[in-house]
ZAMI-131157 format. One record per residue (C-alpha): residue number from 1; residue in three letters; x, y, z. Coordinates in nm, 2 decimals. Layout:
! ZAMI-131157
[NUM, 'ala', [X, Y, Z]]
...
This chain:
! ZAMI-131157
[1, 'unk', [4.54, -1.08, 3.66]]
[2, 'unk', [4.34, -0.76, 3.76]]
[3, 'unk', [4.32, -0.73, 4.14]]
[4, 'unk', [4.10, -0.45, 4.11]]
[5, 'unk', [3.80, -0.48, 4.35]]
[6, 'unk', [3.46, -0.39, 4.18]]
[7, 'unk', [3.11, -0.25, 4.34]]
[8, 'unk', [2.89, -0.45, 4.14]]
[9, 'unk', [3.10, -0.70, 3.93]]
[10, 'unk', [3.33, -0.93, 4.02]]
[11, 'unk', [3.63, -1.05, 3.82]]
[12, 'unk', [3.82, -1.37, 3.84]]
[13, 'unk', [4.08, -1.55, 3.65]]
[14, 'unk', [4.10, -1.96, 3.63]]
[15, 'unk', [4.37, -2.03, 3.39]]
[16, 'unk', [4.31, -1.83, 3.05]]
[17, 'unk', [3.93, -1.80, 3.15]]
[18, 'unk', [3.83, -1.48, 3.30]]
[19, 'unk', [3.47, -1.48, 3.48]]
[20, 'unk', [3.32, -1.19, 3.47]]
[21, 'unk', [3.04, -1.20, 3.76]]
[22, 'unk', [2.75, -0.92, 3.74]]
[23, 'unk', [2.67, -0.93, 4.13]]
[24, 'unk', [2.39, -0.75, 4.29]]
[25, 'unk', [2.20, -1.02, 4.37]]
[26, 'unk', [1.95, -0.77, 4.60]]
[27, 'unk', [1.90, -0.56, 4.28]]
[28, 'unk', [1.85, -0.89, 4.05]]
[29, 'unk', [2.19, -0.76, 3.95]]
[30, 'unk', [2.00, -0.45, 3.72]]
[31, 'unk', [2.29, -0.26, 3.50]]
[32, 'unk', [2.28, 0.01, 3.80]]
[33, 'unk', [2.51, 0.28, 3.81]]
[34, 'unk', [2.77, 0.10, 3.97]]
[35, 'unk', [2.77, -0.14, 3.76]]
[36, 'unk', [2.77, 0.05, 3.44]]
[37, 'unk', [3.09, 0.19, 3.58]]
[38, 'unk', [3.25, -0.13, 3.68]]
[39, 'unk', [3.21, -0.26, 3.33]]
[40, 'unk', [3.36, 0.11, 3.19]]
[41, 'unk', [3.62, 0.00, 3.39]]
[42, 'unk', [3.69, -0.35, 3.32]]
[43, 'unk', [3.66, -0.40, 2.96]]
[44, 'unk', [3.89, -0.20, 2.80]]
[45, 'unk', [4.16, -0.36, 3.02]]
[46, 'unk', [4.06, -0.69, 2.88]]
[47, 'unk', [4.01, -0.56, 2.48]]
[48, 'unk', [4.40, -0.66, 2.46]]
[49, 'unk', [4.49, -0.92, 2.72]]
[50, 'unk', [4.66, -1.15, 2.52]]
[51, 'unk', [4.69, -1.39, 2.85]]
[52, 'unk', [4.28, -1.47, 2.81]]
[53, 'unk', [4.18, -1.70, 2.59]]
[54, 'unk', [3.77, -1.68, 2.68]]
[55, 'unk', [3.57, -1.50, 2.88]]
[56, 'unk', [3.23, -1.61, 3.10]]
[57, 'unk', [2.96, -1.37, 3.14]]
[58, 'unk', [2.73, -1.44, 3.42]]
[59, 'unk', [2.54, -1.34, 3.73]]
[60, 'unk', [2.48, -1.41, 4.10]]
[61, 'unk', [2.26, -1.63, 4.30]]
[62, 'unk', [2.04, -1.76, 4.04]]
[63, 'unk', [1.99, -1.41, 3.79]]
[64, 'unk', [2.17, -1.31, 3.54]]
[65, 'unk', [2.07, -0.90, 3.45]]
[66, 'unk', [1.73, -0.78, 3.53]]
[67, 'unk', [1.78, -0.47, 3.29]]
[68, 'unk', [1.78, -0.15, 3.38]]
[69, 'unk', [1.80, -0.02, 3.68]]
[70, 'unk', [1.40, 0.08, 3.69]]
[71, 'unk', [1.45, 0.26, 4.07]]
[72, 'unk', [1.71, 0.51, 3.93]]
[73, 'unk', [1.45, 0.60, 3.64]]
[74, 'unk', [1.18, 0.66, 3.87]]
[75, 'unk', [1.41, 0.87, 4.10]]
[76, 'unk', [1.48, 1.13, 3.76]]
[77, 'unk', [1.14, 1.07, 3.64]]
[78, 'unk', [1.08, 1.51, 3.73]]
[79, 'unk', [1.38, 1.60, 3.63]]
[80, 'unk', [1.48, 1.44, 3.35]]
[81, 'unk', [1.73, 1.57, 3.09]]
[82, 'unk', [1.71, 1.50, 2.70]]
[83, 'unk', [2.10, 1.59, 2.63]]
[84, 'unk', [2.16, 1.40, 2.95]]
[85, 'unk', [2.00, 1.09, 2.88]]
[86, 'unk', [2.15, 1.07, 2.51]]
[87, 'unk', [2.54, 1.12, 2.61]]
[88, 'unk', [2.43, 0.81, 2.89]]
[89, 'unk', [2.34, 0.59, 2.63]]
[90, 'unk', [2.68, 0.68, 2.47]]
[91, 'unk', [2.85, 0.58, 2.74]]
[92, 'unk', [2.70, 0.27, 2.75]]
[93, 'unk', [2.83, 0.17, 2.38]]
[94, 'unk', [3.21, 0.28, 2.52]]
[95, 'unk', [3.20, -0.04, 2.70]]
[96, 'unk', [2.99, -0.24, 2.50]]
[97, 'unk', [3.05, -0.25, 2.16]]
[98, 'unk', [3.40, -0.33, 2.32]]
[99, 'unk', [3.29, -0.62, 2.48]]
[100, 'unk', [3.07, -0.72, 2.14]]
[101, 'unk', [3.37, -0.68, 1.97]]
[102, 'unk', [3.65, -0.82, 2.18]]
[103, 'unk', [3.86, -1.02, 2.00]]
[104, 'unk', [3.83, -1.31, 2.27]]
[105, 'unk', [3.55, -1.55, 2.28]]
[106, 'unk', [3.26, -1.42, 2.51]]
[107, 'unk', [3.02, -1.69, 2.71]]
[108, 'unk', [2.72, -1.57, 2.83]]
[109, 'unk', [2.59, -1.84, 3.13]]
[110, 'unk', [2.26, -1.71, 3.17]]
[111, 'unk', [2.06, -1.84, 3.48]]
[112, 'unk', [1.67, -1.72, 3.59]]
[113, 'unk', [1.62, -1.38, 3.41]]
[114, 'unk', [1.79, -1.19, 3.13]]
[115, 'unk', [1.56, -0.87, 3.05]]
[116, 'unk', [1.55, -0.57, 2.89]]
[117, 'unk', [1.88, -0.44, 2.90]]
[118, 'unk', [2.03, -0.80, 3.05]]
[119, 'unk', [1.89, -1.02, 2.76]]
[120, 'unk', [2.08, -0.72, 2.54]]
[121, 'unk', [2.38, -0.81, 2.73]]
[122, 'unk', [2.37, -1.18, 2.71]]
[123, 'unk', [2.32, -1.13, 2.30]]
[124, 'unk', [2.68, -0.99, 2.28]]
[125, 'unk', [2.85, -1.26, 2.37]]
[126, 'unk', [2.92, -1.51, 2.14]]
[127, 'unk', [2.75, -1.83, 2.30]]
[128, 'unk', [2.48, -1.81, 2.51]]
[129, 'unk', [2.46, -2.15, 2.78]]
[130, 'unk', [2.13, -2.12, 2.94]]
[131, 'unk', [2.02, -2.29, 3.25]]
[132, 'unk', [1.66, -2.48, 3.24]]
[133, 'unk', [1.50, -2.21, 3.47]]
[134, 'unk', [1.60, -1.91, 3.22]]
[135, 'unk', [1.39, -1.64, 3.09]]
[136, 'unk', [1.51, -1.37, 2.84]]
[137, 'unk', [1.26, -1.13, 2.79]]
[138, 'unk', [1.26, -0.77, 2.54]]
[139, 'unk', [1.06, -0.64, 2.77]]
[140, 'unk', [1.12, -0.26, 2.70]]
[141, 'unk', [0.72, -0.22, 2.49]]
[142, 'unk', [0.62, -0.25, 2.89]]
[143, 'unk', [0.74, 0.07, 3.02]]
[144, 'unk', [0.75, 0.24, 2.71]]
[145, 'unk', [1.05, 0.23, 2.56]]
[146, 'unk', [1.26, 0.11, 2.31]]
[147, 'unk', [1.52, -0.17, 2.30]]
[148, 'unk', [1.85, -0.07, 2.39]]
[149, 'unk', [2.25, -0.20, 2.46]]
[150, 'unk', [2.31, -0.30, 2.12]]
[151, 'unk', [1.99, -0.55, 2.08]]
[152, 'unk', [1.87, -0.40, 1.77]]
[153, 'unk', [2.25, -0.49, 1.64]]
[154, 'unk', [2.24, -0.80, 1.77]]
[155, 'unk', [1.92, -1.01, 1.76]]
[156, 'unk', [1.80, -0.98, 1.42]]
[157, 'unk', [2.11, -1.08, 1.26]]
[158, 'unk', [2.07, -1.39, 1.54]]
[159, 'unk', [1.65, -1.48, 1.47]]
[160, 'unk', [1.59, -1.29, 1.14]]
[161, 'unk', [1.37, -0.92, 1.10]]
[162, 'unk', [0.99, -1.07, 1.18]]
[163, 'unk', [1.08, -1.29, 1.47]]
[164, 'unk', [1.30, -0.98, 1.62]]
[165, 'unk', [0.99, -0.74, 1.57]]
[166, 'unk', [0.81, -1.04, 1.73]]
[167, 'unk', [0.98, -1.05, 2.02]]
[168, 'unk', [1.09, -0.69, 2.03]]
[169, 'unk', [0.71, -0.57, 2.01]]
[170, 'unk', [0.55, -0.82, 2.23]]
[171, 'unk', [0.80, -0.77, 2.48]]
[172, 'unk', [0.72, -1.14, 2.62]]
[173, 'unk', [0.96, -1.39, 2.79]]
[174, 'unk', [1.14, -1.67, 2.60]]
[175, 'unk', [1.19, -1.99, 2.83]]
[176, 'unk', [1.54, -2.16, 2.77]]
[177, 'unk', [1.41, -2.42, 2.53]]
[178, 'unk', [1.22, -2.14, 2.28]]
[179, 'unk', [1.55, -1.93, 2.31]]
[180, 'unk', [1.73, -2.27, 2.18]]
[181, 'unk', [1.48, -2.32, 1.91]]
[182, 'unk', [1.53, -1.98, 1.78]]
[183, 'unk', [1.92, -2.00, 1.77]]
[184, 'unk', [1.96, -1.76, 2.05]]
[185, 'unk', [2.11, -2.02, 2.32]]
[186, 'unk', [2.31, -2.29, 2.18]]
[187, 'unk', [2.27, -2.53, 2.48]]
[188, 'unk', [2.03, -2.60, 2.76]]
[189, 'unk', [2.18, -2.81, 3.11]]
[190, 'unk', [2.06, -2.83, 3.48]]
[191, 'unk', [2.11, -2.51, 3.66]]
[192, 'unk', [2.37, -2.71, 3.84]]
[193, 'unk', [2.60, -2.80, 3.59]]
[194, 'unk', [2.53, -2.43, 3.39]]
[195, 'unk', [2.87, -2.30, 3.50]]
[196, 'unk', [3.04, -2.65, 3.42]]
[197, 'unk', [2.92, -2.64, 3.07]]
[198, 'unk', [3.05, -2.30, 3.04]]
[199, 'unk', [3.39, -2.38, 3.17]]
[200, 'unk', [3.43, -2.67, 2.95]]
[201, 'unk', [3.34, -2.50, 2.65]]
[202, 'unk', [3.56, -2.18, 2.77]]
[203, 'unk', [3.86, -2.49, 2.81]]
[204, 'unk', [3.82, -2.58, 2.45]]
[205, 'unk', [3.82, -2.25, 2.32]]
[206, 'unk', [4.15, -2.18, 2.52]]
[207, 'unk', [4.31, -2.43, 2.28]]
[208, 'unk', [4.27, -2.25, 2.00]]
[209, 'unk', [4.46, -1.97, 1.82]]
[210, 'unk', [4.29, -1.70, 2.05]]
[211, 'unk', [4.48, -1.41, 1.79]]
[212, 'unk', [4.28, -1.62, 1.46]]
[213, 'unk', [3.94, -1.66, 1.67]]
[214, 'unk', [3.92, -1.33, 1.75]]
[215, 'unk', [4.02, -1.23, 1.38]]
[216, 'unk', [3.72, -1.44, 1.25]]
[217, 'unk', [3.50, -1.26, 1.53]]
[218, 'unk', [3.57, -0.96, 1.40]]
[219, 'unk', [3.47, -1.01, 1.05]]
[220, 'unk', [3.18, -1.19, 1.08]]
[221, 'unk', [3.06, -0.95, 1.33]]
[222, 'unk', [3.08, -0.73, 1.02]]
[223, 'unk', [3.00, -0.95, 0.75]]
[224, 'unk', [2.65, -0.84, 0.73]]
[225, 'unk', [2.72, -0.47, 0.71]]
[226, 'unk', [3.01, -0.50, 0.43]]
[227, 'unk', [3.00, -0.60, 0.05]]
[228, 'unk', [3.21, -0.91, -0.08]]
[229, 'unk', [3.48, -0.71, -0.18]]
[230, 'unk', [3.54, -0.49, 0.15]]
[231, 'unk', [3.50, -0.87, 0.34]]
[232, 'unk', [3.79, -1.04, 0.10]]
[233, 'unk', [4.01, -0.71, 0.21]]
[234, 'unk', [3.93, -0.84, 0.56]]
[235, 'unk', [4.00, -1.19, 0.51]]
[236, 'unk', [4.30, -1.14, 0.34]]
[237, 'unk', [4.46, -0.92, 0.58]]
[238, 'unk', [4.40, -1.15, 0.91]]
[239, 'unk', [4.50, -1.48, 0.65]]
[240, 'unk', [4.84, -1.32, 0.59]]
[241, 'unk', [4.85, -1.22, 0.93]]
[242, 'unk', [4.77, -1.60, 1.08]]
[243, 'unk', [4.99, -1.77, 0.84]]
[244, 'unk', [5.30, -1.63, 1.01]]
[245, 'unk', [5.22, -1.69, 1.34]]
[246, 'unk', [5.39, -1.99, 1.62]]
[247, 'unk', [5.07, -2.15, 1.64]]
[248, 'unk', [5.01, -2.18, 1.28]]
[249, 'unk', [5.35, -2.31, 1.25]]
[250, 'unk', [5.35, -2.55, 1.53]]
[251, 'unk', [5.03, -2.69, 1.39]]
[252, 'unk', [5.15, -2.75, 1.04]]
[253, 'unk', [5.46, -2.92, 1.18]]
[254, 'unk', [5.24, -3.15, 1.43]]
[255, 'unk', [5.03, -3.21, 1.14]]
[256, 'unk', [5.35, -3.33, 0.92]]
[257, 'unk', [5.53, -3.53, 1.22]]
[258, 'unk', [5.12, -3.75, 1.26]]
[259, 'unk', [5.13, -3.58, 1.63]]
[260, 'unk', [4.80, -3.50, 1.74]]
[261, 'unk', [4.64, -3.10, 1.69]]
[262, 'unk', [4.59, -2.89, 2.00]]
[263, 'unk', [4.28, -2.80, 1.89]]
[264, 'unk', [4.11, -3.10, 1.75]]
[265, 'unk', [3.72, -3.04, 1.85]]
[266, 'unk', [3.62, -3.46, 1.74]]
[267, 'unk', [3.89, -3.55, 1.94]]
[268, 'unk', [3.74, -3.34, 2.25]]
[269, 'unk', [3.41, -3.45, 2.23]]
[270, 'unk', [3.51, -3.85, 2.22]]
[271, 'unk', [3.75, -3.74, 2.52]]
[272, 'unk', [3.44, -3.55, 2.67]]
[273, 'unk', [3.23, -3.87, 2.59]]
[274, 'unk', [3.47, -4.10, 2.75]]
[275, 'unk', [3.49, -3.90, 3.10]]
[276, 'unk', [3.10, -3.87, 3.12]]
[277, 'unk', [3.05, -4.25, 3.09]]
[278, 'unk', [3.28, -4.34, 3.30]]
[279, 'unk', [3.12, -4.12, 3.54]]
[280, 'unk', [2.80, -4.24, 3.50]]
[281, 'unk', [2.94, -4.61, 3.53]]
């Protein structure tokens, strides 16, 4: 477990979950400087933390990322730098195409507003929960500028090319419910029981083989950019690769003695159903 203290993030562990908290509340926790540095920080010590078996992205007190950080831009607005302002936007993708590509499944909880660059940031992850008061929102065509943090990666391969120019040139807000129509959040809940969800799903996901998850992450993340052929290479390798491994093994060998599978995700949802009904009885 990392003990580091952050200036705008903070980091937890709760079992194999780690909770990654973006948490400037009095800056609608915007991707400021700080903040950009925390997560340089922080995810490339988690890229190979075999102890985590998911991750929760979120924010503080009701926001999740308001975007950029629009009082810093003012501040360099007469004195910017071209050359400057390019090798920033590398930096950015140090960090984040590591945490789009993390082989460890990424939940984004996203409460009240995830714009510009925070909507970006909630499309890496691999889930997005949202709570009922949630707005995601491209809304870079308002100031001028073009979508950024991996978005144009990332949401048409989620909503399709016309409904990504849609929402990229209109730069309006998606409420949680249009976000879940478009395939962007997989679940709505209650603001109060966002970070439950989350958990619960983040539980799940902890029972699986956390080494073949983060193999089929990988190549799907790639699977529209590569040919069949290059994709069987992939598959092949990680198959070869998962069929050696203790969990594979302990799994055929439950499997042959009729004990039941770690990971079973009917059986967790009739166990899931069971608890909620007897807490609504």
């Amino acid at each position: 477990m990392s003990d580091k203290q952050y200036q705008a993030i903070s980091f937890e562990e709760k079992g194999r979950i780690g909770i990654i908290t973006m948490n400037q509340p009095e800056r609608r926790n915007a991707l400021s400087p700080e903040m950009r540095q925390d997560f340089a920080e922080l995810i490339p010590t988690l890229q190979y933390d075999t102890g985590l078996g998911a991750i929760i992205l979120t924010g503080a007190e009701g926001v999740f990322c308001a975007g950029g950080d629009l009082k810093a831009l003012a501040a360099g607005l007469n004195n910017r730098n071209t050359l400057d302002d390019r090798q920033r936007f590398y930096r950015y993708h140090d960090w984040f195409q590591k945490l789009l590509n993390i082989e460890i499944p990424v939940i984004a909880a996203v409460d009240g507003a995830a714009y510009g660059a925070g909507f970006s940031m909630a499309l890496s992850a691999d889930f997005i929960l949202c709570s009922n008061r949630a707005k995601l929102c491209c809304v870079f065509p308002r100031v001028g500028l073009v979508p950024d943090v991996g978005a144009f990666f990332t949401l048409p391969r989620m909503v399709g090319l016309q409904k990504a120019k849609e929402i990229m040139f209109t730069g309006r807000p998606l409420d949680a419910m249009e976000a879940m129509d478009l395939g962007i959040a997989m679940e709505v809940h209650q603001t109060d029981d966002l970070m439950n969800a989350a958990m619960e799903l983040a539980e799940r996901l902890c029972k699986a083989s956390t080494p073949a998850i983060g193999a089929t992450k990988r190549i799907l993340n790639q699977s529209f950019n590569l040919d069949a052929n290059a994709l069987i290479e992939m598959e092949a390798a990680a198959q070869a690769v998962c069929l050696s491994s203790d969990y594979h093994s302990n799994a055929i060998q439950g499997f042959l003695n009729k004990t039941p599978m770690a990971y079973d995700w009917e059986r967790m949802d009739r166990e899931a159903k069971k608890i909620h009904d007897g807490s609504s009885n």
